[in-house]
N, C-alpha and C positions, 0 to 999 in steps of 0.2 A: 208111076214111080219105077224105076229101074232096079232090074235084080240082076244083083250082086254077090259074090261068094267072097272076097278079102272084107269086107267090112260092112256087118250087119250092124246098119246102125238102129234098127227097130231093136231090135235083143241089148245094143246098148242104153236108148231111152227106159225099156221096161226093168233093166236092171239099176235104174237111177230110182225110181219109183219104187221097185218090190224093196231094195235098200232103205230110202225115207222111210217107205208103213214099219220094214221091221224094227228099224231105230228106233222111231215114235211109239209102237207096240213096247218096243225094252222100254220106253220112258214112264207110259200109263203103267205097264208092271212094278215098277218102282213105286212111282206113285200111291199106286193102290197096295203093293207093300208093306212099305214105310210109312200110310198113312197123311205123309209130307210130300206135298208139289213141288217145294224149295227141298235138293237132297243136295244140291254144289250150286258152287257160284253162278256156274253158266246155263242154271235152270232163272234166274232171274235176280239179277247181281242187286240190285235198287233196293230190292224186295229182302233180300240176303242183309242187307246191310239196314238200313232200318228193323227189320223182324231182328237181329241183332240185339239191338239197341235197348228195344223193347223188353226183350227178354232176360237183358241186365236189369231195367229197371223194376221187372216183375219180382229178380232176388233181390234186390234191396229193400221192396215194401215188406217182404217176410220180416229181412230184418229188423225194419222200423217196428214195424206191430210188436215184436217180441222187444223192441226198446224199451214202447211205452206202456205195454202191458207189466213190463217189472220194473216201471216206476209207479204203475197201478199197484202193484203188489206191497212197494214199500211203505206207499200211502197207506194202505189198510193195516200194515203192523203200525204204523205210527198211530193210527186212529184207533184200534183197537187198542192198545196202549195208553191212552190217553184217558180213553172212557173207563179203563180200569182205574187211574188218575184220578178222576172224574167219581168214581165210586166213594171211595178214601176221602176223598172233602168234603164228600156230604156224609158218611158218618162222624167225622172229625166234628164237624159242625152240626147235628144230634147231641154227637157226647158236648160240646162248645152249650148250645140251649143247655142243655140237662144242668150243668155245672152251673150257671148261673142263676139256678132255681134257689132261692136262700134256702129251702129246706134241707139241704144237705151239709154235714160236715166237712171240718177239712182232710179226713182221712179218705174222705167218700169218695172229694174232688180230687187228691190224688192218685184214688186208684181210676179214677175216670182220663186223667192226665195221662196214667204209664199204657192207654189204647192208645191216646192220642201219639204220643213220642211214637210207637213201633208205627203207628199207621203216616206217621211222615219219615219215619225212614223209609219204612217199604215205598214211597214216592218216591223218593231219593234214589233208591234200588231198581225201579223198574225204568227211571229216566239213565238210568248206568248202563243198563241191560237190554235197551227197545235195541235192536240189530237187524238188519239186514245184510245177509250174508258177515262181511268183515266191514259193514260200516255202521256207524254208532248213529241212529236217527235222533234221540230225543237229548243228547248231552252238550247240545250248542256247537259240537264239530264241524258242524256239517255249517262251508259259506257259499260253496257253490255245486249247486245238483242240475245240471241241465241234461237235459234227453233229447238225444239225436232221436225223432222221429222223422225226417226227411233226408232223399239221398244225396242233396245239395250238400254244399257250405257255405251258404248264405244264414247268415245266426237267425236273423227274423225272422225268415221262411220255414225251417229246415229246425227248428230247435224249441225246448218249450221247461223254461224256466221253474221248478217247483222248491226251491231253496229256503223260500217262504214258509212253507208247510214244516220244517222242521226246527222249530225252535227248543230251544233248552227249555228242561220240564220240571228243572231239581226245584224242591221246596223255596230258597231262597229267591227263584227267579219268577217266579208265581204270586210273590209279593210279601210272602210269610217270616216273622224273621226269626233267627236261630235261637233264639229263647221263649220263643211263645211258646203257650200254657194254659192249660184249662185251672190250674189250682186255685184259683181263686176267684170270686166275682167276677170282677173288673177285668181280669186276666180273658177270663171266658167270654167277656161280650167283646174286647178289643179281637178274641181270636175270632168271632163273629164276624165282623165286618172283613178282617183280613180272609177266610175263606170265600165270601161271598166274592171279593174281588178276585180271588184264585180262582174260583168257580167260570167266571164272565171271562176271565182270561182262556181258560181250557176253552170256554164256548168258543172264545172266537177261534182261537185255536184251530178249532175241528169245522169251522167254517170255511175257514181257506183249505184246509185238506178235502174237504168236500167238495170246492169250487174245481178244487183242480182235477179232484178224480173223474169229476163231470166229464172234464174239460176232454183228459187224458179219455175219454169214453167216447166221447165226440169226436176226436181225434181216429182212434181205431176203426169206427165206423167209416170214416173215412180214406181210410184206407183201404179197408175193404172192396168200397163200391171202387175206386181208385183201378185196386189190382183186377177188378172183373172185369173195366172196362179196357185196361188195358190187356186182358186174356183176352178177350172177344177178336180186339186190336189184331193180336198176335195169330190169333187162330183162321182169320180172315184172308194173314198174310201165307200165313206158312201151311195149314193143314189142307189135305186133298177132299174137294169134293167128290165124295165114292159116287154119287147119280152120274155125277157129271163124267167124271172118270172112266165110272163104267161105261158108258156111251159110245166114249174116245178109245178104249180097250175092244169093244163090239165091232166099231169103224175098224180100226186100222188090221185086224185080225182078216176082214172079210177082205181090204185090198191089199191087204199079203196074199192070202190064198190067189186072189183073182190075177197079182202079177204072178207071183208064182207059174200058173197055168199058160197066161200069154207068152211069158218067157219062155216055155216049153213049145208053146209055138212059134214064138220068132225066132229060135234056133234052126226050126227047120224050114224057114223062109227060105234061105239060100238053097235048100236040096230041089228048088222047085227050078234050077237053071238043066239039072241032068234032063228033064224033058223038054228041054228046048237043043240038047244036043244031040 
C-alpha cells in the first residue's frame, strides 16, 4: 500500500467505523433508557405503526370493561330492588293466608288490610325510586339499554343488549289490581293467587337479571385475557430487551474504544513518509 500524506484514507475508513459504534452506542443508551427499542419512527417504522394500533386498542378495552361493569352495577340495584319487592309479597301474602282464616273478624281483617295498602305502596315507591345515576330502572322508562363493550361499531359484535332486565315493577304491572284487599274472605284468597302470580313474575324477573349479569361477567373476563394478550403483543413490539441490550451496549462500547485507538494510529500513518525523506 502506498504512503501518502494528502489523503489518509485508512484514518478515513476508521472514522466511518468509530462513527457507526458511537451512533449505535447512542441508540443501545436510549434503549436501555427509555426502556423502549421503538423511541422514533426510523428505529422500526412497521413496528411504530402496528405497536400504535395496539396501544389504541389496549385504551378502549379499559373503556369497554368499565362499560360493562356499570351495566354490572345497574343490574344489581335493579336486582336488589326487586328482592326487596320480592320481600313485600310475601308478607302481603302471610297477612293474604291469615285473613282468610274464618277465625277472625272484620275489624281484624282490616287492620291486617291497612299493612297490606302501605306495603303495596312502599312497592310502588321503590319501583319510582330504583335509580341509577339519573336513570329510572324499575318504572318501565327504560326501552333501550345497550352497552358498548367493544371498540367496533358493528352492533352484534361490539354491543350487548340488557333492556330486558328492566321492566316496570309498580303494583298494577305485577298483575295486582288497584282495589285488591285482604278485608274479607274472598277478597284474601283472590289476593292469594294474585301474589303468587306477582311472585313467579319478580322470579322471572331476577332471572334474566341474572342471565345477563353472568353474561355481562363473562364478558369482562374476557376482556381481560383479551387486553393481556394484547400487552404481551405490545411489549414484544415495543419494549427493550435489557440482556439483549446490554450485550449490544458491551459490543459497541468496546469497538468505539478499539476505533478510537486505531484512529490515533492511522493519523500518524502519514508521518512515516519524513523517514523516507
Amino acid at each position: 500500500m502506498s504512503i501518502v500524506v494528502n489523503t489518509n484514507t485508512t484514518s478515513l475508513m476508521v472514522q466511518r467505523n468509530l462513527s457507526k459504534a458511537t451512533s449505535s452506542l447512542a441508540t443501545s443508551m436510549q434503549r436501555l433508557s427509555t426502556g423502549m427499542k421503538i423511541n422514533n419512527a426510523g428505529d422500526d417504522a412497521a413496528g411504530l405503526a402496528l405497536s400504535e394500533k395496539i396501544n389504541g386498542q389496549l385504551s378502549s378495552s379499559d373503556v369497554c370493561k368499565n362499560n360493562a361493569q356499570t351495566g354490572l352495577n345497574m343490574l344489581s340495584i335493579a336486582d336488589g330492588d326487586l328482592d326487596v319487592i320480592n320481600q313485600n309479597l310475601q308478607r302481603i301474602k302471610d297477612l293474604a293466608v291469615q285473613s282468610a282464616n274464618g277465625v277472625y273478624s272484620d275489624e281484624e281483617r282490616l287492620s291486617m288490610d291497612q299493612e297490606v295498602q302501605l306495603r303495596l305502596e312502599e312497592i310502588n315507591r321503590i319501583a319510582d325510586s330504583s335509580t341509577f345515576s339519573d336513570v329510572n330502572l324499575l318504572d318501565g322508562s327504560i326501552a333501550d339499554m345497550v352497552l358498548q363493550i367493544g371498540a367496533g361499531s358493528d352492533i352484534d359484535q361490539n354491543t350487548i343488549d340488557i333492556s330486558g332486565a328492566f321492566q316496570e315493577a309498580h303494583v298494577s304491572s305485577l298483575g295486582i289490581q288497584a282495589d285488591a284487599s285482604i278485608s274479607t274472605v274472598d277478597a284474601a284468597r283472590t289476593m292469594i293467587d294474585a301474589i303468587d302470580e306477582a311472585v313467579n313474575n319478580i322470579s322471572s324477573r331476577r332471572s334474566i337479571i341474572g342471565a345477563s349479569m353472568n353474561r355481562l361477567d363473562s364478558t369482562i373476563d374476557r376482556i381481560d385475557i383479551r387486553k393481556e394478550n394484547l400487552q404481551s403483543t405490545y411489549s414484544t413490539i415495543r419494549d427493550t430487551d435489557i440482556a439483549a441490550e446490554s450485550s449490544e451496549l458491551t459490543k459497541q462500547q468496546i469497538l468505539q474504544q478499539s476505533a478510537a485507538t486505531l484512529l490515533q494510529q492511522a493519523n500518524q500513518t502519514p508521518s512515516l513518509a519524513l523517514t523516507l525523506i
